[in-house]
N, C-alpha and C positions, 0 to 999 in steps of 0.2 A: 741121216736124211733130215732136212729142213724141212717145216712145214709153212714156212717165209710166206708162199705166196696167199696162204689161207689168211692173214691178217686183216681184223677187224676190233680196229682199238674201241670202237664204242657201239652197243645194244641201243636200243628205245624200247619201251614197251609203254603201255595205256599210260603208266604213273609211273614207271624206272628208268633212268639213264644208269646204265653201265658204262664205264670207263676206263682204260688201262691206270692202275696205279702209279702213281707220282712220287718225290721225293716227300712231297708235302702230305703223303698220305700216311706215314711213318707213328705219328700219334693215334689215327683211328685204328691203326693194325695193331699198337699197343695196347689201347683201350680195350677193344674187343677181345684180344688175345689173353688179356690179364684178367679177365674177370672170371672169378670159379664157377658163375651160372655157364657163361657159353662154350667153358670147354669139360664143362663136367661128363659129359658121354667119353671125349677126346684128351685126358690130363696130359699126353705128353705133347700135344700143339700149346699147351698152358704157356703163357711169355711171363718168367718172372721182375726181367729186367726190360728198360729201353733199348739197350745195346742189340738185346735179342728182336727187337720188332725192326732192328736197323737190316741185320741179317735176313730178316724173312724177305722185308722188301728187296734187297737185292736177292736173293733168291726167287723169286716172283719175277724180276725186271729181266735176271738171267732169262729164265725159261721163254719170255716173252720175247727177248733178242732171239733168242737158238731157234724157237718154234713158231714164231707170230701170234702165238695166241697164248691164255694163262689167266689169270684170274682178275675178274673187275671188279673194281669199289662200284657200290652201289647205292644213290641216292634217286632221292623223288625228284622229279620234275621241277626245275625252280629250287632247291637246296640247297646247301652249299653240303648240308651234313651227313657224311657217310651213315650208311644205314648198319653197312655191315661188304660181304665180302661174295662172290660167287663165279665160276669158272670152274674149268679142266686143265688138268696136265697128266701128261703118259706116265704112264707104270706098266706093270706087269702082274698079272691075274691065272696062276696057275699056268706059267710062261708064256701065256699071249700076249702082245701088247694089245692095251686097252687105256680110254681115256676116264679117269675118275672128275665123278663131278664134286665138286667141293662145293660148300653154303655154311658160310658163318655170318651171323646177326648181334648188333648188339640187342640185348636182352630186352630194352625200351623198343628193338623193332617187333617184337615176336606177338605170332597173335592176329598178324594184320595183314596176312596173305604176300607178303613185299619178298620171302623166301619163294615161295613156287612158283611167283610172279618171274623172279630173278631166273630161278630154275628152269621154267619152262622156253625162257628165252634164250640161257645157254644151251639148253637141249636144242632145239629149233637151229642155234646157230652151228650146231658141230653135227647134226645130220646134214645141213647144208655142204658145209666146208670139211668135213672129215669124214665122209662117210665110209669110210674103207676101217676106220678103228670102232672097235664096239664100245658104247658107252655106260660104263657101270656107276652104282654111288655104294658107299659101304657106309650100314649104320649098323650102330648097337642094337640088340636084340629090345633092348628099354628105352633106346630111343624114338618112341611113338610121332613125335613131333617130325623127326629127321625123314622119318617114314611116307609120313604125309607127305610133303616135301616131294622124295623122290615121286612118288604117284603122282602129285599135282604136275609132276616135269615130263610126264607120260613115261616112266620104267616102271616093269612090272617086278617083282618078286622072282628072284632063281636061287630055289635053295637050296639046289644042285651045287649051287658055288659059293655058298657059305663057305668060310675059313678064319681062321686065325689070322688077327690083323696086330696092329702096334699097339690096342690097348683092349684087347681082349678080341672076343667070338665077334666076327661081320656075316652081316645079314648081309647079301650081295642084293642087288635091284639093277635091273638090265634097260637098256632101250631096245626097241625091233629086237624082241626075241626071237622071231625066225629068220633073224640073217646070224645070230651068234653061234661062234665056231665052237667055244669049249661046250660038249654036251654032256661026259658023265665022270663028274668028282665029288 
């Protein structure tokens, strides 16, 4: 099943333009992805090589052909320069499908609100346009920051669905917890 008609290649908010990723985005997805600060919660999203930030992007570009929607670079208003990265794509959450919300910054953005900013915009945008999939985010139990994040994007805390994720224990965070279907694991 397509989600083609839900596409929205570009957010605004107060200070962010979100935008589908580009060819030309391939160095900021490097940058960020190589640096041990921003994927210290995350090691195995770590990019050692360029070739690898080639592959994410088309992985990213795939999703956004299959599904019309997927993850936007994120700059200020007037910028030329990626802040960092934020959006959804389907998964599975204790066999439900569900949309995971993703937020990666580079490290010079952190601090300055430009994550929950980003966050609360793609929230807003996939209650709009997907309302029928629940939107979770998963962080590390030590990831304080990530946390914040999901709250400032309005999910609350369900630790009913905590689980074992790709680099250890996830702390599950929900949107509209009373439309969400999985209730006891």
């Amino acid at each position: 099943m397509s989600d083609r008609s839900t596409a929205a290649e570009e957010l605004q908010t107060a200070r962010l333009s979100l935008r589908r990723p580009a060819e030309a985005d391939i160095d900021a997805i490097f940058a960020v992805h190589s640096d041990p600060d921003t994927c210290a919660h995350n090691p195995s999203d770590a990019l050692a090589r360029f070739e690898e930030a080639e592959v994410l992007y088309r992985r990213w570009d795939d999703q956004w052909e299959r599904h019309g929607y997927g993850y936007w670079v994120v700059r200020c208003h007037g910028s030329h320069r990626q802040l960092g990265f934020c959006g959804v794509k389907p998964m599975e959450l204790h066999g439900e499908r569900v949309l995971n919300l993703f937020y990666r910054f580079a490290a010079s953005a952190w601090g300055q609100g430009f994550a929950g900013e980003a966050a609360a915009a793609v929230t807003a945008w996939a209650h709009r346009h997907l309302p029928d999939l629940p939107l979770i985010a998963r962080t590390r139990p030590a990831n304080v920051a990530s946390q914040r994040v999901a709250l400032r994007a309005g999910l609350g805390r369900a630790q009913h669905l905590d689980t074992e994720g790709y680099d250890g224990f996830d702390w599950i965070y929900v949107a509209q917890p009373e439309h969400w279907a999985l209730t006891g694991h």
